[in-house]
C-alpha positions in Angstrom: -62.9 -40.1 -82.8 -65.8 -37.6 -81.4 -68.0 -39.1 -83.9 -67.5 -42.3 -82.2 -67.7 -40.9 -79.3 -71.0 -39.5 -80.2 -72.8 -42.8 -81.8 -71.7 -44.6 -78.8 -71.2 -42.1 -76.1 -69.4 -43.3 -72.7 -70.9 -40.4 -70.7 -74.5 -41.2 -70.5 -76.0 -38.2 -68.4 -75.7 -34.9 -65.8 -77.4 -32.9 -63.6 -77.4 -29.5 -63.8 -79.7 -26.2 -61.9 -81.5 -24.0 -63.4 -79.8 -20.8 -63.0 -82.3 -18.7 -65.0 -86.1 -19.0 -66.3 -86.3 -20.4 -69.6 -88.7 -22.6 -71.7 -88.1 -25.9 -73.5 -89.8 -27.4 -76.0 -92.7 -25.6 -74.1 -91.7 -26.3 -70.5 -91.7 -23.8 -68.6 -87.9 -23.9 -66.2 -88.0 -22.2 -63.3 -84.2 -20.8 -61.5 -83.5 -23.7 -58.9 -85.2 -26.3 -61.0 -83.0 -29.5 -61.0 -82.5 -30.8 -64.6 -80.8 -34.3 -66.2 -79.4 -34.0 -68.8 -79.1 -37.1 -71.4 -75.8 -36.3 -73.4 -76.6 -39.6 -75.2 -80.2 -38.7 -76.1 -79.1 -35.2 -77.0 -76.4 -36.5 -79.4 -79.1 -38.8 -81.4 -81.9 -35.8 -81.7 -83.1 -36.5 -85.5 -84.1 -32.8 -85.5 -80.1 -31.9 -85.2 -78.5 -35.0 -86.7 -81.1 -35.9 -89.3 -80.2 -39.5 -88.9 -78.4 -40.6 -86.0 -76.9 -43.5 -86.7 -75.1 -42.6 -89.7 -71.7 -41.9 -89.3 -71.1 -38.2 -90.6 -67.7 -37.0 -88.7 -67.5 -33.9 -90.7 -71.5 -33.3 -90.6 -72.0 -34.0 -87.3 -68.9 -32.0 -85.8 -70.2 -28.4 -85.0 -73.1 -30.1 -83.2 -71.8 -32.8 -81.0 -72.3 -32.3 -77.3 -69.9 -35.5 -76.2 -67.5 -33.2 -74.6 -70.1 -30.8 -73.4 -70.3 -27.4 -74.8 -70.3 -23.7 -73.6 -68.5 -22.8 -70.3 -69.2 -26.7 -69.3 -67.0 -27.8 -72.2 -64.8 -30.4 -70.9 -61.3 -28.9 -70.5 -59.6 -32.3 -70.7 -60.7 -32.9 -74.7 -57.0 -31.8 -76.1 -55.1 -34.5 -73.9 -58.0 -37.2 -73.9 -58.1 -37.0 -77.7 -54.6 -37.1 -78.6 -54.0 -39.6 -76.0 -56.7 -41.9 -78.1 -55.3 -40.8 -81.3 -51.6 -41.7 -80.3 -52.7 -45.0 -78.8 -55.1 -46.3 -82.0 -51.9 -44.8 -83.9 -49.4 -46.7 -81.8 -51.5 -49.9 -81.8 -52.2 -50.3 -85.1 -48.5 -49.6 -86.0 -47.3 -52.9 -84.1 -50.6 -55.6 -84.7 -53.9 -56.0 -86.3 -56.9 -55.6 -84.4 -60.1 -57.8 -85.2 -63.8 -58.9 -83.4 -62.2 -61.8 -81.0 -65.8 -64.1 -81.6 -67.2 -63.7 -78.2 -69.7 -61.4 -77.3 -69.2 -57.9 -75.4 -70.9 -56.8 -72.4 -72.6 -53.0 -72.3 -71.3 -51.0 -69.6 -74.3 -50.4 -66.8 -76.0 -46.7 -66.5 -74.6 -43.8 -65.0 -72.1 -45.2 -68.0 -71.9 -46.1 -71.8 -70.0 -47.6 -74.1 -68.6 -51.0 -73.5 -67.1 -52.2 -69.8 -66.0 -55.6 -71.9 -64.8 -55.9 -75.8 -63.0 -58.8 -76.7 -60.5 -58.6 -79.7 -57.9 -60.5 -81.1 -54.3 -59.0 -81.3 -52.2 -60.4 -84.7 -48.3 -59.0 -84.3 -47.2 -57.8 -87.3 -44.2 -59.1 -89.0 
């Protein structure tokens, strides 16, 4: 699922401050400095993922930043990823899932992902 997450990540971006000096990829931070920070950017960085687009859950794991990292870590991941496991689990238990023909729509910035995917739902018997 974080792989997912990753290649198509829903959180697009955040602001942070600068609490202390530091220097990235030779810019020079400054405490105060306000900084955005592109979490989808970040999780396609061919210097970390080599190549982003490939779908390497295991690979990719230690280095994903979809659910933030450090003491910004998001403390909702336990219940937000077993509520997705359950419900993919749940749903594909009861009916098949395909493509319903008809185009999706992106969702707009501050966002990602997809605010409209169409499928078809087949019971099964």
């Amino acid at each position: 699922m974080d792989e997912l997450l990753r290649i198509d990540d829903p959180f697009v971006s955040n602001r942070r401050v600068a609490t202390c000096p530091v220097t990235l990829a030779g810019q020079e931070i400054s405490p105060g400095d306000r900084l955005a920070i592109h979490w989808t950017s970040a999780n396609r960085d061919q210097r970390t993922f080599g190549d982003p687009d490939r779908f390497d859950p295991e690979g990719n794991a230690s280095q994903n930043l979809v659910w933030g990292t450090g003491k910004h870590v998001c403390p909702g991941r336990p219940l937000a990823t077993m509520e997705l496991v359950v419900l993919l689990q749940e749903l594909l238990a009861v009916a098949d899932v395909a493509p319903a023909g008809t185009a999706g729509r992106r969702a707009v910035a501050p966002t990602g992902g997809w605010s409209h995917a169409p499928v078809l739902l087949t019971p099964r018997a």
